[in-house]
Structure formats: C-alpha cells, structure tokens
N, C-alpha and C positions, 0 to 999 in steps of 0.2 A: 575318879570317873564314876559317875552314875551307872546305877542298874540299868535303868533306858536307855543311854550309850549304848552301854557294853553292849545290850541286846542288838541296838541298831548296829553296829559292827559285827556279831557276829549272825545275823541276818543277809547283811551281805557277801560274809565271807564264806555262807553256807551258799548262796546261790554261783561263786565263784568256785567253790572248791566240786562239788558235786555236780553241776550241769554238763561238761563232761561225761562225767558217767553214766548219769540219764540216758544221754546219746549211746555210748557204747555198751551197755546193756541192753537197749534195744535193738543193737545191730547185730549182737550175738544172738539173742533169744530171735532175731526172724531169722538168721545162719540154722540155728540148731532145729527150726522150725523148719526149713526145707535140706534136712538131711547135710547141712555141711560144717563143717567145722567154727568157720567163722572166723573173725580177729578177737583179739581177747579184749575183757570189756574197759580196759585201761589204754586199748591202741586210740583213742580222741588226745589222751595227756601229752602222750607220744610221740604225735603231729603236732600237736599246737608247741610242745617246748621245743621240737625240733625246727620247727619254723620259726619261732621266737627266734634262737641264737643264730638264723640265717639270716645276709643281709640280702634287701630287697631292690629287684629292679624295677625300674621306673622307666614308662616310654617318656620322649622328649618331647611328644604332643601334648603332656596331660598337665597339669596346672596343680595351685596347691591344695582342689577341691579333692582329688586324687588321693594325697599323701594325706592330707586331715581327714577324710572320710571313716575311717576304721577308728581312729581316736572317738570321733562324736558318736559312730553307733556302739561302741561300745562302752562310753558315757551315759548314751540315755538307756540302755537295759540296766547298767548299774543304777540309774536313777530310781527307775523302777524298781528295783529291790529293794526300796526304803521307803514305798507308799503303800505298799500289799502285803497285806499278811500273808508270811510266811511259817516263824516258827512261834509268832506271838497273836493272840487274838484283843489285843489292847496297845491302841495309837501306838508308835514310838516317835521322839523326837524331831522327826522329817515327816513323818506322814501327814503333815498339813500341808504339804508343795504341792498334794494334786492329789483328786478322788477317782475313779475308775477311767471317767470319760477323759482325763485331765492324762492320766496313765497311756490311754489310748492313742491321745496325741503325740504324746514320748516316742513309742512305739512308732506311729507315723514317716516322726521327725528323723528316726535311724532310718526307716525304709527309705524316704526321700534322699537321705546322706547316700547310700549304697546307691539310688538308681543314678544321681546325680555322678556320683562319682566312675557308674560303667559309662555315660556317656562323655563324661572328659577325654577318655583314654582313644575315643574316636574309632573301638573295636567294634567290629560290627558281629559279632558274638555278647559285650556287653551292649551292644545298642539295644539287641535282639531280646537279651533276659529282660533290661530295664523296663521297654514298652511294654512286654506282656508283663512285668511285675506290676508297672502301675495301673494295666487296665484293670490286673486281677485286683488290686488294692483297694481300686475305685468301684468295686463292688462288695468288697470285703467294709469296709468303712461304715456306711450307711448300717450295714447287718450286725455289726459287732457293738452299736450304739444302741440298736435296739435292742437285743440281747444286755447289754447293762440295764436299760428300764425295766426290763420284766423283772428282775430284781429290785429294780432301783421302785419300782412301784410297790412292792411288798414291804421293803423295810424303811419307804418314806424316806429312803435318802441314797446318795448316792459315795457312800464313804462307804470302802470296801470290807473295813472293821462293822461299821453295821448293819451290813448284810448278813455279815458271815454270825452276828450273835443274834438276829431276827430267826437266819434258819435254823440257830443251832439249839434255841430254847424251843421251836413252834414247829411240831409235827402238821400241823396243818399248811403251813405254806409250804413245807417242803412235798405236800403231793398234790399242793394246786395244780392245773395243768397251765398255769403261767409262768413258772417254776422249771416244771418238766420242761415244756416245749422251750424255755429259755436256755434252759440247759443242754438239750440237743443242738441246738444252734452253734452255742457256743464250742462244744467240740468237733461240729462240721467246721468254726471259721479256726482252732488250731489246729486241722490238719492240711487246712487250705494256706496259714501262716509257716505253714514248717515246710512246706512242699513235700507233705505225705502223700499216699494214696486217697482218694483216687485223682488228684490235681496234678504230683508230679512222685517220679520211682526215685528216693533218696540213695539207693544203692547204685542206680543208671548215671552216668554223664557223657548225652547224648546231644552235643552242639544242637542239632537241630530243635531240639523240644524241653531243654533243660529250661529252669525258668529262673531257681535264687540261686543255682550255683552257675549263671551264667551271668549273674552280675559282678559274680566275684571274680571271673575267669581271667581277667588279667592280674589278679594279684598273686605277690609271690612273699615269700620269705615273713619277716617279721610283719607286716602288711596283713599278710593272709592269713600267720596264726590268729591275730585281732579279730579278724570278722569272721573264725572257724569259730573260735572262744563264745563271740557273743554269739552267732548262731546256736549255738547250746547254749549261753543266758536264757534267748527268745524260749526258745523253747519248753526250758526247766520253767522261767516263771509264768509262760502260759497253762503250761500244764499243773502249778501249784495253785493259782488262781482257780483253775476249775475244779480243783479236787477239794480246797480248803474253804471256797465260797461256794461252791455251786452242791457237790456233790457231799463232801464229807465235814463240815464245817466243824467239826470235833478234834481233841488230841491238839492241841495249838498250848500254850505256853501262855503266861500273861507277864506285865510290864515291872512285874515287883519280885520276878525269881529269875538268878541264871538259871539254876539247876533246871528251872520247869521249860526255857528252852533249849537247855541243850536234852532235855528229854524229847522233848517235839521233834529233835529231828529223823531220828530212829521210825518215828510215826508218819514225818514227811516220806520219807524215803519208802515207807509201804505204801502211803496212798501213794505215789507215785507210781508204783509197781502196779499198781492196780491201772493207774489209767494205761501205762505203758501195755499191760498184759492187753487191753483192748485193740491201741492202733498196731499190736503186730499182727493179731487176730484179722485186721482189716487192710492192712499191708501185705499180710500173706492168704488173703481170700478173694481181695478183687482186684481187676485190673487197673491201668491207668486212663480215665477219660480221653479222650478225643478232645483236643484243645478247644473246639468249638462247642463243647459242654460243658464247659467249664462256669460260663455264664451259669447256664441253668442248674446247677449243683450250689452256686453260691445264690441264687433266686429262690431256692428251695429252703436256705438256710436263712434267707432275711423274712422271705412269709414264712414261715415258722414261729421265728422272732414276734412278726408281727399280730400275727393272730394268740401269740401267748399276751402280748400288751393289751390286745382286745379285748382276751379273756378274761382278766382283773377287769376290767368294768364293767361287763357284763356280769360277772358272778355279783360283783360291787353293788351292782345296780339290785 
C-alpha cells in the first residue's frame, strides 16, 4: 500500500472516528457554559452504538427510499472526506472525483436523500422538517457557491487543495476583503447547515419548529444511528473546510509522510477547538430567529458573499 493510500484511509478514518466528538464537546462546553453539568463528551459514541445494535422500525407506508436513505447520506459525507483537505495539503488519490462546488453537490445529494426520505414515511412532522429544510437549502445553495468563488477567484481555481496553498503562502489575500467577507459567509451558511443558533436550538426538540431533526424523526434504531453519525460527519467536515481553507490553512500534512499526517491531526483537532469555541460563544449569546427570519439571515449571508466576489474585481480593476 502507498503513502497516498494510507493517507487517504486514514483521512477518512479521522473524519469517522472523531466527528462524534466534535459534537460532544461542543454540547458540554455550551452545558458548562450555562452553569450545568452536561453529558459527557463521549455520550454522541454512546447513542450512535447503542442504536447501531438496535433493530429498527419501519412504518408499512414507507418504501425502500426510507430504508436506503441513511446508507446514501452517509455515503456521500464519507465521500466528501476524500475530496477536502483534511490532515493533508496535497491531492490524494480520490481528490479528483470533485472540486468544492462538485463537493457541494454531494452534500446536496444527502440533504435531498434525508428530505425525500421524511416524506416517504407520510409523517407530518417529517413532512414539516422536510419543507422548511428545503426552502432553507434553496437559499442556502445559491450562498455557499458564491462563497466558494470568493476563493475560487483568488486562487484561480476551484480545487480545494489550491486554495488552501494560495492562502497559505500569500498574506495578502488572506486580508483582502474578498477573503474576509467570503469567509464570514461561509461560517453564517455552517451554522445555518447544522441547525445552529440562530436558525435552529440543537439542544431543543420542539415538533413544532425543529427543522433537521425533524426529518429524522421517524427513524429509529440502526436507521437513526446512521443519520446521527453522519450529522456529525456534516458537521466535523464543514467546520474542517473552514478552518483549514478559509481561516487556518496551516499545520496540514503532505502526500509523501504518514508521520506528517498523523501529526496534522492533533492540529486539526485545535483549529477545530477554535471554531467550536466560537459557535458556543454564539449558541449561548443569542437567541433563536423567528422562522420568518430566517430568509433574511441567509440574504445577509449571500450578499455578503457577493459583494466579496465584487470586491476582486474592483480592487482587480
């Protein structure tokens, strides 16, 4: 087995092993943050294998979009871990199936599996998540493509490896304000993809107003550890993507040493601390929007976006 292999295996076996944790570190540190105890940061492993070894029920209405649904979205965030730099800052073997935007689509392709599959079940709790998830999407989409060109204009391309070594040799693009304002967007559209503050409370499960865990709400047992698991994929590699391309492009591993990734990971795990330290910071500051603001919170995040793309060709010019 090749170096690049190995590394691509164990790339993905960092974003399996550890996304988990991400989650539950962050749900202690907002506990300890209002005074309470909290779960410990290993109760995510805990739920998910305990639902693993449960067998799942199935309503008789649902179809095999249903029961295949949590296989596919948990196939394409896996997929995802093998097109973005993680703990390497040079291509590996898979990273030519898709460039950010291509990435984006993946991501998509699982939200569409999940909504399809809360309206199989004919629940009108997952009908209810599904629609608002897709209207939320269908604003989310447009924003997050623009947000990859403010990059993708800087480093003349759209392959996430060379973004990430545009910023990481050129102090100057990293304080363009196509850059910055790209960069704020981007952490407006993952708190908007996680169902953070202020879109939705990940600690609340409130039938009336939940949005992703109301698409999950019929599943159960092995089913549901699936789509618990990759809801912490989504998450671990939206928040790697913005700390390793956007914000920190540094500490990353190259294609010709294990040693130099499994050093990376230790470094992954702080910048993740760090964006983590932020959205509890904002999880436990503000409130949750008003469903009808929601629109304009994610309008806020695509002109943003947009006037950072503007901004490259005006400075350009």
């Amino acid at each position: 087995m090749s170096v690049a292999v190995a590394l691509q295996i164990l790339q993905s076996v960092v974003v399996l092993v550890f996304a988990p944790l991400y989650v539950g570190v962050l749900a202690k540190a907002e506990a300890v943050v209002a005074s309470k105890r909290g779960p410990s940061i290993f109760q995510p492993y805990w739920d998910i294998f305990k639902l693993l070894r449960k067998g799942a029920t199935v309503s008789q209405h649902s179809s095999f979009i249903y029961q295949a649904a949590p296989f596919v979205v948990f196939s394409c965030y896996l997929t995802v871990s093998v097109i973005v730099p993680i703990i390497t800052n040079n291509p590996l073997p898979l990273a030519f199936l898709a460039d950010l935007i291509g990435g984006a689509f993946v991501l998509t392709l699982a939200g569409f599996a999940t909504a399809l599959a809360a309206l199989d079940t004919g629940s009108p709790y997952g009908g209810l998540g599904a629609s608002r998830a897709t209207w939320i999407g269908s604003l989310v989409e447009p924003a997050l493509i623009i947000v990859f060109f403010t990059v993708g204009v800087l480093s003349a391309s759209d392959n996430p490896y060379l973004m990430n070594h545009v910023l990481a040799v050129s102090a100057y693009a990293r304080v363009l304000p196509t850059h910055v304002l790209g960069t704020v967007a981007f952490f407006m559209i993952i708190l908007v993809e996680n169902g953070r503050i202020p879109i939705e409370s990940p600690n609340v499960s409130n039938e009336l107003s939940m949005i992703e865990e109301g698409r999950v709400l019929e599943y159960s047992g092995r089913h549901y550890g699936l789509m618990r698991w990759a809801s912490s994929m989504k998450f671990f590699l939206m928040s790697s993507i913005f700390m390793n391309v956007f914000v920190i492009p540094w500490g990353l591993g190259n294609a010709t040493s294990i040693l130099g990734g499994v050093i990376a990971i230790p470094v992954l795990l702080g910048k993740l601390a760090l964006c983590g330290l932020l959205i509890v910071v904002i999880d436990t500051s503000f409130a949750k929007l008003r469903f009808f603001r929601i629109a304009e919170f994610l309008g806020a995040a695509f002109l943003i976006a947009l006037v950072g793309v503007v901004t490259s060709y005006v400075i350009g010019a």
